[in-house]
N, C-alpha and C positions, 0 to 999 in steps of 0.2 A: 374928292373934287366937288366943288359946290356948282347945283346945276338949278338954270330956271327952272319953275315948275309953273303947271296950271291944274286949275281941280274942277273936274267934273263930276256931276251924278252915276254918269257911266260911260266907261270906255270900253270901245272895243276893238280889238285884232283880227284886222283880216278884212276886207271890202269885198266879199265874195256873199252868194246867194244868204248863205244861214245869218254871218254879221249884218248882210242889208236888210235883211227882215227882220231881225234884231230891233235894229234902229228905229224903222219904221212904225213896227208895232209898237216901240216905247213911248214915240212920238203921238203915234193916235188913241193911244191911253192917256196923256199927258193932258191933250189938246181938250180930250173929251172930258176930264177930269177937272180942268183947271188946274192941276197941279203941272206945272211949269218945271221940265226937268234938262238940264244941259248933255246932251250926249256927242261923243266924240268915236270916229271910227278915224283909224291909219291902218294903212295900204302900205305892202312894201313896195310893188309894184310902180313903175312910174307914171301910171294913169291906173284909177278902177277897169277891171278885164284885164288886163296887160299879163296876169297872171294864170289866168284863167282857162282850163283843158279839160273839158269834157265831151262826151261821144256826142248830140247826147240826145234821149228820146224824153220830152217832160212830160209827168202827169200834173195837169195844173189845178186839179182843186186847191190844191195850199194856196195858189196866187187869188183864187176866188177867196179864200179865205183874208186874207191879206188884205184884198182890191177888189171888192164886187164889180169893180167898173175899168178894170183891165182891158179889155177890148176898146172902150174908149178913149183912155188914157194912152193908147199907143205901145202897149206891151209887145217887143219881137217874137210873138208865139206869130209865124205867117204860114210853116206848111203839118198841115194836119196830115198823121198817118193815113195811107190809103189801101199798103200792103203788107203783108207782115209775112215773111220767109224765115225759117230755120233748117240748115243743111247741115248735116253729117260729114266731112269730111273725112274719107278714108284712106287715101293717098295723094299724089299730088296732082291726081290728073282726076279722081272717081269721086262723087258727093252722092249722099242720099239726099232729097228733100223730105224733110217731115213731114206727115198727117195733120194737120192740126188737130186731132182727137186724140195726139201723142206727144203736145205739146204740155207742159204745164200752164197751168192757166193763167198763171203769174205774170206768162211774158208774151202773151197776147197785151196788143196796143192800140186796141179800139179806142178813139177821143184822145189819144194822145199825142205832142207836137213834135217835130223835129225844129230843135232849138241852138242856137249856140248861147252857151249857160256863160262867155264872154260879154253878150251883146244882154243879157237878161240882167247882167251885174251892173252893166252903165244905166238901164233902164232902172233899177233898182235904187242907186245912189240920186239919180234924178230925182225920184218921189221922195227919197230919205232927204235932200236940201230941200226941198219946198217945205219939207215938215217940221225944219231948224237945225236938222242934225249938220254938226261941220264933218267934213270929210277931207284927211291930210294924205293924198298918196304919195307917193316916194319916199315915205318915212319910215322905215321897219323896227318892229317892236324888239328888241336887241334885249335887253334884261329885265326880269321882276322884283319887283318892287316890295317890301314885305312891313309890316308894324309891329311894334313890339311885340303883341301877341301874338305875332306868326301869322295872321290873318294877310294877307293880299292887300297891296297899300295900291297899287298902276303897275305903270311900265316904263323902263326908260328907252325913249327913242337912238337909237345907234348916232354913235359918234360920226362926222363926215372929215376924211381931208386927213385919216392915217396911213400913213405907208407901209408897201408891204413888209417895213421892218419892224412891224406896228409903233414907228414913233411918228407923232404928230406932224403934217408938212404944211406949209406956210398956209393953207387954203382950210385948216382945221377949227371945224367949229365942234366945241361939245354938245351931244345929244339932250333932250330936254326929259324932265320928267312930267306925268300924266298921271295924276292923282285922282282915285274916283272912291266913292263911295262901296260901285262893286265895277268887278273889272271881267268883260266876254273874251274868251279865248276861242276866233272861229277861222286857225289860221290852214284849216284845208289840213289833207293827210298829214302825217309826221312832225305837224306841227313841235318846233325847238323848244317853245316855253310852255306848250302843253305838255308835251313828254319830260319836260323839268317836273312839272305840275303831279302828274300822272304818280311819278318817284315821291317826290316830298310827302305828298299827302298820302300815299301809298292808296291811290284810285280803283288799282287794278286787281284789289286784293281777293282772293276767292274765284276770279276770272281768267277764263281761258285766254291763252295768248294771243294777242292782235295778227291779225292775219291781215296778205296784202296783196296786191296782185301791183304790176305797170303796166299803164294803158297807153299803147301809143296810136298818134292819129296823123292824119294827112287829109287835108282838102285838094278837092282836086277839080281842074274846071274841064268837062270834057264835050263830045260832040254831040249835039240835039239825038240822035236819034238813039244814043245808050242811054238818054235820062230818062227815069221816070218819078215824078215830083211824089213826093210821100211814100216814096218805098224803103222798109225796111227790110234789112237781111241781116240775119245773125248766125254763125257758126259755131261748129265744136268741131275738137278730133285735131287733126291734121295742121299745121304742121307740128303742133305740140305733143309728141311723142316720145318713150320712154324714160320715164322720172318727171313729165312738164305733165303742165296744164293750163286751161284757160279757154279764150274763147275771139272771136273775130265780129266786127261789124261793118255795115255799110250803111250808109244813109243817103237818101237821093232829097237833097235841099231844093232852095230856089233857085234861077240865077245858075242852071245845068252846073251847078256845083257838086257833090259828092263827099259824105264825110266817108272814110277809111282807116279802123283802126286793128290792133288787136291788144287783147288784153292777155299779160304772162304774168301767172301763178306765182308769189316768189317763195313759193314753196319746193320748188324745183330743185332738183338732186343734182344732174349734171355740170360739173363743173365747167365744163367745157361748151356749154349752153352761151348763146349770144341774142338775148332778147330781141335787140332791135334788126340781126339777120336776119332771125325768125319772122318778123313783121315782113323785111325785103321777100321772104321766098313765100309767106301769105297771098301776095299779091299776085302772085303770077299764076294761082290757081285758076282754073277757068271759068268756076264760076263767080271770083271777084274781076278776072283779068278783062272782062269782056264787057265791062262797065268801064274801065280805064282807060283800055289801049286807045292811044290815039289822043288825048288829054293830057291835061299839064299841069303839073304839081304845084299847087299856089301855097300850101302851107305844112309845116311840119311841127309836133311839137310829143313830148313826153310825161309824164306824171303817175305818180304813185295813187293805189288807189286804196282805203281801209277797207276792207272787207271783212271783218271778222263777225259782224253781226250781235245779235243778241248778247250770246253766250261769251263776245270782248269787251262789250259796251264796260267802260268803268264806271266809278260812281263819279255824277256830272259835275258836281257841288262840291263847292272847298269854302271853306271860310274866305270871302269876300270874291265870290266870284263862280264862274261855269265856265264850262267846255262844252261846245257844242260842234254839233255837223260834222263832219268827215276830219275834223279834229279828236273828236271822241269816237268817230268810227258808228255812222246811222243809216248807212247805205244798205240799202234792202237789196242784199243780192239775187234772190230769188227773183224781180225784176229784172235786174241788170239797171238800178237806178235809184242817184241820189240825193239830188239837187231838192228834191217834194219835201224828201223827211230832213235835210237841213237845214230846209227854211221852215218846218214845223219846230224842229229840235230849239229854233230861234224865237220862234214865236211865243214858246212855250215859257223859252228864257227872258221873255221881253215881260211877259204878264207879271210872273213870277215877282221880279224886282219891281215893278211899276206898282205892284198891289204891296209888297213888304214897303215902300216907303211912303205911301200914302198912310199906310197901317202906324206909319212909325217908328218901324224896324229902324238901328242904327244900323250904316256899312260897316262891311267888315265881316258880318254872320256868315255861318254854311247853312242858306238856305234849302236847305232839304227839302221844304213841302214842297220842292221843284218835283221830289219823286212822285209824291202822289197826283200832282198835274199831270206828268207824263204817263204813270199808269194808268189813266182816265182817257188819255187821248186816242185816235188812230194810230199814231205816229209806233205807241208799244203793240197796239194788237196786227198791227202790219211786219214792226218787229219780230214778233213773237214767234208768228205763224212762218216766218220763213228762216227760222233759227238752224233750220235741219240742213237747207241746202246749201251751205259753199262744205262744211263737212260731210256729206254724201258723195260729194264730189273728191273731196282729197282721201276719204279712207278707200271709198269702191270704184273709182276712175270713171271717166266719162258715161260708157255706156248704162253700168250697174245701177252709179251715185244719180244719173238719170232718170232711170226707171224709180228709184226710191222716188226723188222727189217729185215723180208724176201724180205714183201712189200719193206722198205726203200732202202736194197739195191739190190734187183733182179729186181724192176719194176722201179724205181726211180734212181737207179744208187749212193746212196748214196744224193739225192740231192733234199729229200722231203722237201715240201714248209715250213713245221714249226720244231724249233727247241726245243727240250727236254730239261729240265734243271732238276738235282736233287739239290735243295739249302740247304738241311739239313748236315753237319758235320755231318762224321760216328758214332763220339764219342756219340754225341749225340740222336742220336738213341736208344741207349740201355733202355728198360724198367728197371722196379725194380724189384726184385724178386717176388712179390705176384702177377703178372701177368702174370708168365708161370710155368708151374711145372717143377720141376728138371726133368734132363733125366740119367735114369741107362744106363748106359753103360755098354755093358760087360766087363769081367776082359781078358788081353790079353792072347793069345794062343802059343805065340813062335812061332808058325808058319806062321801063316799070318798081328798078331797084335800083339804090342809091347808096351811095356811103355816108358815114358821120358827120363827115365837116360840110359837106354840101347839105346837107338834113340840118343842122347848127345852122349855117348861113338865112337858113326860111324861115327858123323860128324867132329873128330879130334880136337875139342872144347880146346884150353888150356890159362888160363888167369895168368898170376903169381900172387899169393897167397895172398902177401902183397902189395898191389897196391891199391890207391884211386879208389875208385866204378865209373866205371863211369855210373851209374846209379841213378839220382840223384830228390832225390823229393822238390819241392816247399815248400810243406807242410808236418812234417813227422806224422803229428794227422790224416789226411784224409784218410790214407788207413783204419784202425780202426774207426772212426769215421762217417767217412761218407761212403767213398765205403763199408765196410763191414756190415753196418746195410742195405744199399738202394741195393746194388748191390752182398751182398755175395762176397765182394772183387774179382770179375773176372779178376784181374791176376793172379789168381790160375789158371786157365781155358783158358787164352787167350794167354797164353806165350808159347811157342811148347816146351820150352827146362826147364820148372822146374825153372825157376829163383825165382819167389815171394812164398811164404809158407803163411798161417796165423797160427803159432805156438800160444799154451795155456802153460804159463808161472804162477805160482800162480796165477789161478785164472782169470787170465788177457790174453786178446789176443793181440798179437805183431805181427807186420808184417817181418817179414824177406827178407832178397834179398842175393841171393845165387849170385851173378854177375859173379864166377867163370863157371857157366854153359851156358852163354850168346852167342847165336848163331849169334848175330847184324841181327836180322832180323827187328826190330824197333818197333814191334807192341805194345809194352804197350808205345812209344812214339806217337803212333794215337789214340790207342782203349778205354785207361785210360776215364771213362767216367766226372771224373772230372780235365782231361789236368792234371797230377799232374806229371809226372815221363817223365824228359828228359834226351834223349838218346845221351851220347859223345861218343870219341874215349877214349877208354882204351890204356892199354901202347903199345907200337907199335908192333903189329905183335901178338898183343892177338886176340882169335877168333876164327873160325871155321879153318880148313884146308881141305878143296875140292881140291881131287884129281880128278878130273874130271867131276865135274856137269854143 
């Protein structure tokens, strides 16, 4: 098929923190330089944010780095931490509170904001058009583009207006292509054409397997007198017990809002495990429930998180182009945060290309001395130092992998003599059914616990009706076949928004895919214990719409 094109110096994937600082900083090397450079960011999303899920606490020096005059430019950083709590849960009713002399020092939050990293990404795109960058949202980056050389040539923008018999319907127009010089892949976890990318170039080579957690969140507006502006709480333990893990937050915003989330390990064994009930019976613990009760659920939503750290980081650089941010997986979990190092991961990659073509590098190269930029920055010695902790956590369990990394990073400074590796894929993890017993859940309450489709309805969720799935299976015998006899098909259970069913049809059980209720959070693209179910973009601007997560 022959398709428009346009050609830019650099394009990029994804309208989130790491792509917008991308841009920005390409722009203010540009600007500063005289060398006059076209850059191009698409959004699948239907507006910049509309995508956007995070918990979330920011450390802003990267935006000082960025914007020395962020405060006056009207950056959404407005509530500064004021309190910082770590509890233990031990059952559903019992918490410890930490010491903070038994806290790792990592995840103290002095100077740092409570943000929604939604509202930081429209702020973000704002400075990036003043500075020339165009910005196309509802356009998703659907296939790569490649040059003779095998070098990275764009992207083609997804087709609009096929049915879901994927044959073209009268309203079909073909996708454009988007030619750059070099091309940013900064499309958030599980990114489609970076994990194409990741294969091709064989990224990941030498590297411990990508690990991942889902984070799910909920805003909540409640009564004056449960708020407390800038308080933070963070948990362990409880409800994620036998074969889970993970962790819980709260955030007390402006505007007696409330952010509530939890974060589940998908490292997780139990087949019979239901992430997003596990979030419903989180809440009702007393010391989240007591912030809540009384308050009303304004927002809901889900997303994958990379967490493998160091020890998964692939290599960034491919002949004509990088990966950056929570696409290549740079969340410093030893924080619990990673919005700081993907917009360094960006910044890094912004210089990088801005100084190669002033140099007079042609595109198309694998810009490598990207590594030794990164070596040089905070961005690896922040890396580096907290490589021990999400594997401290999945070998010794909560309490032990705790204790390690108090030691690793309170007595050692992140910079204990040996390194942790977990080499097991998450997917592969998961037991069969005859090795844990199902868990009852209670039925929700309206008030503090909820179901699927009413939790879908808050997070703005809309896919057009007759559009090719883009949910798509390898195999369509294996969900029946094989996950449902070994595994009780766990995307019943592992999908937060209701997408997969196992329907009984005469007799016969059928797997169904609702892709109309698809939050892109990616996790039956990790968790699927038999790899079967790959995650594309649907038509542009389908998806969730967060007004402020």
């Amino acid at each position: 098929m022959e398709r428009e094109s346009m050609e830019f110096d650099v394009v990029i994937v994804g309208a989130g923190p790491a792509g917008l600082a991308t841009a920005c900083r390409l722009m203010q090397i540009s600007q500063d330089s005289g060398n006059e450079l076209t850059v191009c960011v698409v959004e699948k999303g239907s507006e910049v944010g509309a995508h956007i899920l995070s918990g979330a606490v920011f450390e802003p020096k990267v935006l000082g780095e960025l914007f020395s005059d962020w405060k006056e430019k009207g950056a959404p950083l407005h509530t500064l931490v004021t309190d910082d709590e770590i509890y233990m849960l031990s059952s559903d009713q019992n918490a410890r509170l930490m010491p903070n002399s038994l806290v790792p020092k990592t995840m103290h939050n002095d100077g740092n904001y409570i943000i929604s990293v939604g509202n930081l990404s429209r702020w973000l795109a704002e400075r990036a058009e003043e500075l020339g960058v165009e910005i196309f949202p509802g356009f998703p980056a659907s296939e790569l583009l490649f040059n003779e050389d095998s070098s990275v040539k764009g992207i083609i923008i997804g087709d609009m207006g096929v049915g879901a018999d994927g044959k073209p319907k009268d309203s079909y127009e073909p996708g454009m292509e988007l030619h750059a010089k070099y091309t940013i892949f900064s499309e958030g976890c599980r990114g489609h054409l970076g994990k194409q990318l990741i294969e091709n170039y064989h990224l990941d080579n030498g590297k411990t397997p990508q690990h991942y957690g889902l984070g799910f969140k909920e805003i909540w507006k409640v009564p004056n007198e449960q708020h407390e502006l800038g308080k933070v709480v963070h948990t362990g333990g409880w409800p994620l017990t036998e074969g889970a893990s993970g962790g819980g937050f709260l955030y007390h915003l402006e505007d007696n809002q409330i952010a509530v989330g939890l974060i589940v390990d998908l490292n997780y064994k139990n087949p019979h495990l239901s992430p997003f009930d596990e979030f419903q019976r989180y809440k009702k613990h007393p010391v989240i429930a007591k912030y809540l009760q009384g308050g009303e659920r304004i927002s809901y939503g889900a997303r994958a998180i990379t967490k493998g750290g160091l020890n998964s980081l692939p290599k960034m650089t491919f002949p004509g182009g990088l990966i950056i941010g929570c696409n290549a997986g740079t969340l410093n979990f030893a924080k619990i945060k990673g919005t700081h190092t993907a917009m360094k991961s960006g910044m890094l990659a912004a210089e990088t290309i801005a100084h190669a073509l002033q140099a007079g590098v042609e595109g198309g190269k694998d810009l490598d001395c990207y590594n030794e930029r990164f070596d040089k920055s905070w961005l690896q010695a922040e890396l580096y130092s907290s490589r021990n902790f999400g594997p401290a956590m999945h070998k010794f369990g909560t309490y032990l992998g705790g204790a390690f990394n108090f030691i690793d990073q309170n007595w050692f400074g992140g910079k204990f003599p040996i390194t942790l590796r977990d080499e097991q894929p998450d997917y592969a993890q998961m037991a069969e059914v005859g090795a844990y017993s199902k868990i009852d859940y209670p039925k929700p309450d309206g008030k503090l616990s909820f179901d699927k489709l009413s939790s879908v309805y808050l997070s703005n969720t809309f896919h057009e009706e007759d559009q090719l799935c883009h949910l798509r299976l390898k195999d369509e015998r294996i969900p029946v076949d094989i996950n449902l006899v070994k595994y009780d098909e766990p995307a019943q259970r592992y999908c937060p928004a209701g997408v997969y069913e196992i329907v009984e049809e005469e007799g016969e059980s059928k797997f169904v895919i609702n892709g109309q209720n698809c939050i892109h959070c990616k996790t039956c693209d990790i968790k699927d214990p038999s790899q079967n179910i790959t995650w594309v973009t649907p038509e542009g601007g389908g998806g969730p719409n967060y007004p402020n997560m």
